[in-house]
N, C-alpha and C positions, 0 to 999 in steps of 0.2 A: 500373487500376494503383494499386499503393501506395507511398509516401515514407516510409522509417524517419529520424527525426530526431532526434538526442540530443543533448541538454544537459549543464550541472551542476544540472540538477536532474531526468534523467533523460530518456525517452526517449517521444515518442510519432510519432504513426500519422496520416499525411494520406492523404485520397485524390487521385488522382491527376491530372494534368490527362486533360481541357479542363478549367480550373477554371469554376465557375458564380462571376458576382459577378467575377470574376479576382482571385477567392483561394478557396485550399485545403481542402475540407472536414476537418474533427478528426475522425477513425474510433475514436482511443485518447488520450485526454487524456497528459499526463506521468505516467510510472512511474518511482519511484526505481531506479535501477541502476547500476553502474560501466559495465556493458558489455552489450553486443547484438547478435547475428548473425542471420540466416536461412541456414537449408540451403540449400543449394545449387539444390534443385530448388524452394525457396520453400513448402514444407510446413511446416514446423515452425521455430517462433523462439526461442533463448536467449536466458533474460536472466540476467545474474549478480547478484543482490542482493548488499547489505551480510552482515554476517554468515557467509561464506561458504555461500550459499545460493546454489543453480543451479535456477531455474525454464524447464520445456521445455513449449513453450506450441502447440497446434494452430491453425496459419494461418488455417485454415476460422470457427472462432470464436474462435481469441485467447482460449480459455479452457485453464487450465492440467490438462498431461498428468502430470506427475509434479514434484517437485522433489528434489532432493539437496541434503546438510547433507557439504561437504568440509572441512573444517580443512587451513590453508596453504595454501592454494588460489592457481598461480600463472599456469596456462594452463587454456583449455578449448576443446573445438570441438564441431562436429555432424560427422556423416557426410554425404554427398551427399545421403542420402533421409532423413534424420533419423533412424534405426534405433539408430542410437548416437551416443553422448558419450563425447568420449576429453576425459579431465584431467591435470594434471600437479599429483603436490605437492611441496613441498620433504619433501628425504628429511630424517630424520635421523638414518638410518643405510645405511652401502653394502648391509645384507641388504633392507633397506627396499625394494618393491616397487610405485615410485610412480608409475608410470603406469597408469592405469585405466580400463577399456573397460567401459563402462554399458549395458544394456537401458535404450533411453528407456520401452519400456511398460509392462514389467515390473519395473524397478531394479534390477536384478540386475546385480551385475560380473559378466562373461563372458571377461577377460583380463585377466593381472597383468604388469608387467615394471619393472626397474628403470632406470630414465634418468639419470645424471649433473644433467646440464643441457642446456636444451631452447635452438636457435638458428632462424632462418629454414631453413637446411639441415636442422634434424633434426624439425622441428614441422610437422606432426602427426607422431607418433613412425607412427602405423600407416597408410598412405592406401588410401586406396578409390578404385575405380573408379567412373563417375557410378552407376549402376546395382546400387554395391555387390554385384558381384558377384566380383570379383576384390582380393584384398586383401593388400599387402605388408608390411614394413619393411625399412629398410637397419642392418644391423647389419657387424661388423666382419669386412671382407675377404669380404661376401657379400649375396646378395638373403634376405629369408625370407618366403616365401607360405603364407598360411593357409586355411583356409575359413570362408569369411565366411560361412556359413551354421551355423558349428558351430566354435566358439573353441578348445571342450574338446579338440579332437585336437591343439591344438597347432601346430606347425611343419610343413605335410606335403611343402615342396622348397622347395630351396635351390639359387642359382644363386653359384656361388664365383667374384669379381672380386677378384682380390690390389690392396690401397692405393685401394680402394672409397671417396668423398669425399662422394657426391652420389647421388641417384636421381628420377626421373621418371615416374610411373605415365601412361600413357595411359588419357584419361580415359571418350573415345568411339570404339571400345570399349575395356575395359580387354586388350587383346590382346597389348600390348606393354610394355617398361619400358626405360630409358637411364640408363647408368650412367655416372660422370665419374669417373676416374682425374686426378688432377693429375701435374703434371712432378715429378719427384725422381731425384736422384744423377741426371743425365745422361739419364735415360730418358723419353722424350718423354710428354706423357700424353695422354689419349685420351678418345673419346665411342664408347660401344657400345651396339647395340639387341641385346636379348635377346628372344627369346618367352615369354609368361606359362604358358605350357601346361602342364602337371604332366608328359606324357611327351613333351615335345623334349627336344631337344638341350641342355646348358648351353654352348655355341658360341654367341657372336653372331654373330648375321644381317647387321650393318652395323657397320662399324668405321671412325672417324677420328682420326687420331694429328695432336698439333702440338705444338710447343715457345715459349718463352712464354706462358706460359699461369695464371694465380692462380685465377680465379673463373669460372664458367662461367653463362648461364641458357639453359633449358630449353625448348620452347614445341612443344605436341604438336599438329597442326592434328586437327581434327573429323573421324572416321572411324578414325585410328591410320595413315594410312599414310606421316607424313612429319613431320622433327625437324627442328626449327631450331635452331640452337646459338646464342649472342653467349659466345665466347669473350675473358677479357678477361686484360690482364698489366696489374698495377701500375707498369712502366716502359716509357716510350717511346724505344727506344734511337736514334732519330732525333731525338729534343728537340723533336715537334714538338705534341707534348700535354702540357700538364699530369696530364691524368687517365689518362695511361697509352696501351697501343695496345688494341685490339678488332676481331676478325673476325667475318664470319658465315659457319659453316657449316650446309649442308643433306645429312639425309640420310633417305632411304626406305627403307623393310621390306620391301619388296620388290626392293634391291639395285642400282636403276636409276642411282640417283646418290650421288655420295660425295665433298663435295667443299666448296670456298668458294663465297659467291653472291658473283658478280663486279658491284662498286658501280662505280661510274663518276663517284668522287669520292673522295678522298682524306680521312681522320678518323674519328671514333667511329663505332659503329652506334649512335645514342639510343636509337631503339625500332623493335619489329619486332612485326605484330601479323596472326594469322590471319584469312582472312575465316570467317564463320558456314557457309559450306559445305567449308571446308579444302580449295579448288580454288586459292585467290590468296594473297598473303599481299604486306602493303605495309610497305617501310621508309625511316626516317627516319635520314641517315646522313650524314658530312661537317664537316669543318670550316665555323665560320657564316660567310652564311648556309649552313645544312646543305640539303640534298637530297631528296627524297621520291621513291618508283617503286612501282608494283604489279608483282608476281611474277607467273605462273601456276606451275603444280607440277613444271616445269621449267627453273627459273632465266631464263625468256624475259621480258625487261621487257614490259608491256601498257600501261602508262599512267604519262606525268613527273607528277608532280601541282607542279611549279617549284621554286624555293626562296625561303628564307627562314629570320627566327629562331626553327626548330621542334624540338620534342625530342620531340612524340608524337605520338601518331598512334592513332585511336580507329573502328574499324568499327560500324557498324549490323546489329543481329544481323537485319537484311534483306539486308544486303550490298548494298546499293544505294548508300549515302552514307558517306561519310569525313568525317572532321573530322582537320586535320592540324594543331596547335598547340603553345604554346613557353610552356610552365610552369615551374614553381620558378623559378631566376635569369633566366627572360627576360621581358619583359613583358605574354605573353598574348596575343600574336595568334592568330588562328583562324581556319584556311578550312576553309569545307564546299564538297566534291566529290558530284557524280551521277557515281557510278563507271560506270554504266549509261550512260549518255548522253555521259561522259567530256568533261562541264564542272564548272564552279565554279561554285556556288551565289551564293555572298556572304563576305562578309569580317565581321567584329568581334574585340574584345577582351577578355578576361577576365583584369583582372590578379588577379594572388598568389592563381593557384587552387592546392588541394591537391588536389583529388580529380577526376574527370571521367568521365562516364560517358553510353551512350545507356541513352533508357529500352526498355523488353523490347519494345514495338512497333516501335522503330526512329524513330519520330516527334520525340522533344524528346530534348535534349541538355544535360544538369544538369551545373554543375560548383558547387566548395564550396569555399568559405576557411576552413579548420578550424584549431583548438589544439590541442597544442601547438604545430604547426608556427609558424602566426602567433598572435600572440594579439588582434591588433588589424583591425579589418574582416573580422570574421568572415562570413559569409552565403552563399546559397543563389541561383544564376541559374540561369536554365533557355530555353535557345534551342530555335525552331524547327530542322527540319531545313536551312533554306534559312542561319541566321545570327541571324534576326530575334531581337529580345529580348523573350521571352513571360511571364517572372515574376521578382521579384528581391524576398528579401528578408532584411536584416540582422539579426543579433545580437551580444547582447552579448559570448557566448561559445557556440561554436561545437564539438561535439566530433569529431560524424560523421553523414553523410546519405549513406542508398543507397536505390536503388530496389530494391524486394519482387522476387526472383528471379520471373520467368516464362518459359513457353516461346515463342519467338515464332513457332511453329506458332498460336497461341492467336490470334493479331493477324493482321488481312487485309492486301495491299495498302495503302500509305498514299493513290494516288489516290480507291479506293475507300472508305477512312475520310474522306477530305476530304466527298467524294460525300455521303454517310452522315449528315452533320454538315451543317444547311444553319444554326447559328449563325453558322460558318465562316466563311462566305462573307460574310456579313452584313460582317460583322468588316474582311475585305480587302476589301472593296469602302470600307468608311468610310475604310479607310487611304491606299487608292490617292486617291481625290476630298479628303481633308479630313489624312490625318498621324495616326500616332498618337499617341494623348495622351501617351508618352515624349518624341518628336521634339518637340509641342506644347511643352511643358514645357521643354522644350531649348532652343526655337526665343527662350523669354520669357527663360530667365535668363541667355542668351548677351546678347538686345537690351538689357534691366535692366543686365544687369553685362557693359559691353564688358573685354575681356583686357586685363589691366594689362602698362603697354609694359616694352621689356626695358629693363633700367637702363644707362647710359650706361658704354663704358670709363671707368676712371681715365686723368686728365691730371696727371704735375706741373704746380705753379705756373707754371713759366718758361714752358711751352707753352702754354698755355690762350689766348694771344694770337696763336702763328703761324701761325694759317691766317687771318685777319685779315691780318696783315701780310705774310703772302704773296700773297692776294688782292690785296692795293693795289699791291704794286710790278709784279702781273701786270697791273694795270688790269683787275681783277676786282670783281665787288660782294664785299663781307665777309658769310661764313656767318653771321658771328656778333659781336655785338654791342663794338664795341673799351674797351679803359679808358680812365678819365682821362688820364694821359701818352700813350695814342697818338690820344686824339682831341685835344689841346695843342698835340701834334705837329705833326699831320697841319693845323691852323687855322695854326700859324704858318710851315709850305710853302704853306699856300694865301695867306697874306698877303705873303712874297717873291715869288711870283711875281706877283700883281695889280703891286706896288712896281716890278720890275722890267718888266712889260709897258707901264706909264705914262712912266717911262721912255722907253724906246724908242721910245713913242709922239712924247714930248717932242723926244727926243734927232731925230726925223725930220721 
């Protein structure tokens, strides 16, 4: 496996763990760049130089396939299989034709169109299916599909959705697409699946209407046969979120179900995440602590995963292990689940992460404190599947870290990579008899530096004595130390009574 790493001073290339040494072998020292992606399928890698300069570089050798020289250069992407680069420039003029579809091999534009401006919703202007064989975009009041195999014919069908907002290509296979109509004038708005086919029907196959309704996200499971929606309204007209209300609905292409996934907790849905085989799908939902549940592909809970302060929730493209944790505004807790065996692995913490991710084996679990978001503690942890903490390490400035796209057909079993690996073992065995040198390390600067105590309430002056002097008239010891006038005091009751007990003595 490979670690993409970027700085401000550009971008290079670790290999992956088990590290030898436990650190990171250098594959590609730093390369100046603003920006860096991999395709999808992990073939081919952008870099955007200065200059506007687009180098498209073959994964295999990391030696460059073509580059492009764009002026105004404001967006850019690959295709699934790297076949193409779509760019965006600033127009500057409305006849101006600035979206542009590239032959990576050839360099050749092979489609021209004009964009406004490009948002989350409309970027990539044209999407692909993984396999690039199916190819859309959403233009106004409709679907338009091309042939990805031949640009020059143009637009060859059109799927017509009046107040068209949003769309959704299914990505495994490209067989379907979902369209989001938003609510206007009174009229509820709506989620529909279409078929990509050139001769179906333009009828959707699946249709869900709701009211309150702003924003919608999208989430296609592996295979095309089932859409999850998080339908969200910027107002809760109950007052009992700030961030608004949010449902989730699920619906299937082949007609079975049409409806809400009934949570069993009241509050946002955070996140909601397919498993690797689009059989389960597990969400994180509820007012904190929020709620966790695994799905199967009929709304039937399989597994609580408990609660807690969690907002995501992250599968292993083995579909074996969950990671369910509480990023951005919460502190970073994290539990790892054996969804298989349907226990909890271990617990840890990962504060002020941005990004998080399994690697393409399913084995370690990277998450990254990046800039801008933060600009301060930036850096790179990388956990075991169980929790355990397997690499961590800081910078000064941090931009972006992913792992190299693979397929995790590629990768065995993790029992039998443990098998496989007898450093491994070596390793846990030192830890179970002797701690790792983390823990070690832990174990010295806790004993070195005990925790400084917490600092005392504020007392006025006039108090600072009455628990002293509540103690004595209880015939109690004093907490705490008395002052001059009441230790003055206190000697001259103790000298009338000696006075008066002599007395009495006298007097009898």
């Amino acid at each position: 496996m490979e670690i993409l790493v970027r700085g401000p001073e550009g971008f290079s290339l670790w290999n992956g763990p088990p590290f030898s040494n436990s650190e990171p072998g250098i594959k590609i020292e730093k390369v100046p760049c603003s920006n860096v992606n991999f395709s999808e399928d992990g073939s081919r890698l952008m870099v955007m130089k200065p200059d506007s300069v687009i180098s498209i570089n073959d994964c295999r050798s990391y030696k460059e396939i073509r580059s492009f020289q764009i002026p105004n250069l404001s967006a850019a992407t690959l295709s699934p299989c790297g076949t193409f680069l779509q760019t965006f420039q600033k127009a500057s003029t409305p006849q101006e034709k600035n979206v542009i579809l590239w032959n990576t091999e050839t360099g050749d534009p092979v489609y021209h169109q004009f964009q406004k401006n490009i948002t989350k919703v409309t970027w990539p202007s044209i999407r692909f299916s993984s396999d690039e064989v199916v190819a859309c975009r959403l233009a106004t009041n409709e679907i338009q599909f091309f042939d990805a195999h031949d640009f020059s014919k143009g637009v060859v069908h059109r799927i017509r959705v009046p107040g068209l907002a949003a769309i959704e290509l299914s990505k495994t296979p490209g067989s379907h697409v979902a369209a989001f109509v938003p609510e206007s004038k009174g009229v509820p708005g709506s989620i529909q699946i279409f078929s990509c086919g050139k001769d179906s029907e333009s009828q959707p196959i699946a249709r869900r209407s709701f009211f309150r309704c702003s924003t919608v996200q999208l989430n296609w499971n592996r295979g095309s046969t089932g859409l999850l929606a998080v339908v969200q309204s910027d107002v809760d007209k109950t007052n009992q979120s700030y961030y608004g209300e949010s449902k989730l609905n699920y619906l299937t292409t082949d007609g079975t179900y049409e409806g809400v996934v009934s949570l069993r907790k009241e509050g946002p849905v955070h996140d909601v995440q397919w498993s690797y085989s689009g059989s389960e799908f597990a969400v994180v939902y509820g007012f904190m602590p929020a709620k966790a549940t695994v799905f199967d592909k009929k709304c039937n809970p399989l597994l609580e995963l408990g609660t807690g302060p969690y907002n995501t929730i992250r599968w292993n493209p083995k579909g074996k292990f969950l990671c369910l944790a509480g990023f951005g505004n919460l502190p970073g807790d994290m539990a790892f689940w054996d969804y298989k065996e349907k226990k909890q692995l271990g617990t840890t913490k990962a504060e002020w992460s941005v990004t998080s991710e399994w690697s393409p084996d399913g084995r370690y679990f990277m998450t990254a404190t990046t800039a801008p978001r933060l600009q301060v503690d930036n850096g790179i942890k990388i956990f075991h599947h169980n929790g355990s903490l397997y690499f961590k390490k800081m910078f000064d400035k941090l931009y972006q870290v992913d792992w190299k796209p693979e397929s995790p057909e590629r990768f065995a079993e993790i029992v039998d990579l443990i098998k496989s690996i007898d450093s491994l073992k070596v390793e846990e065995k030192k830890s179970q008899g002797q701690g790792s040198k983390s823990s070690q390390a832990s174990t010295k600067t806790t004993s070195a530096n005990p925790p400084a105590q917490k600092p005392a309430a504020y007392r006025p002056p006039h108090a600072k004595n009455s628990a002293a002097i509540q103690a004595e008239l209880f015939g109690e010891a004093p907490k705490e130390a008395m002052s001059k006038n009441a230790l003055r005091n206190k000697k001259k009751r103790e000298k009338q009574k000696e006075k008066k007990a002599s007395e009495d003595a006298g007097g009898s």
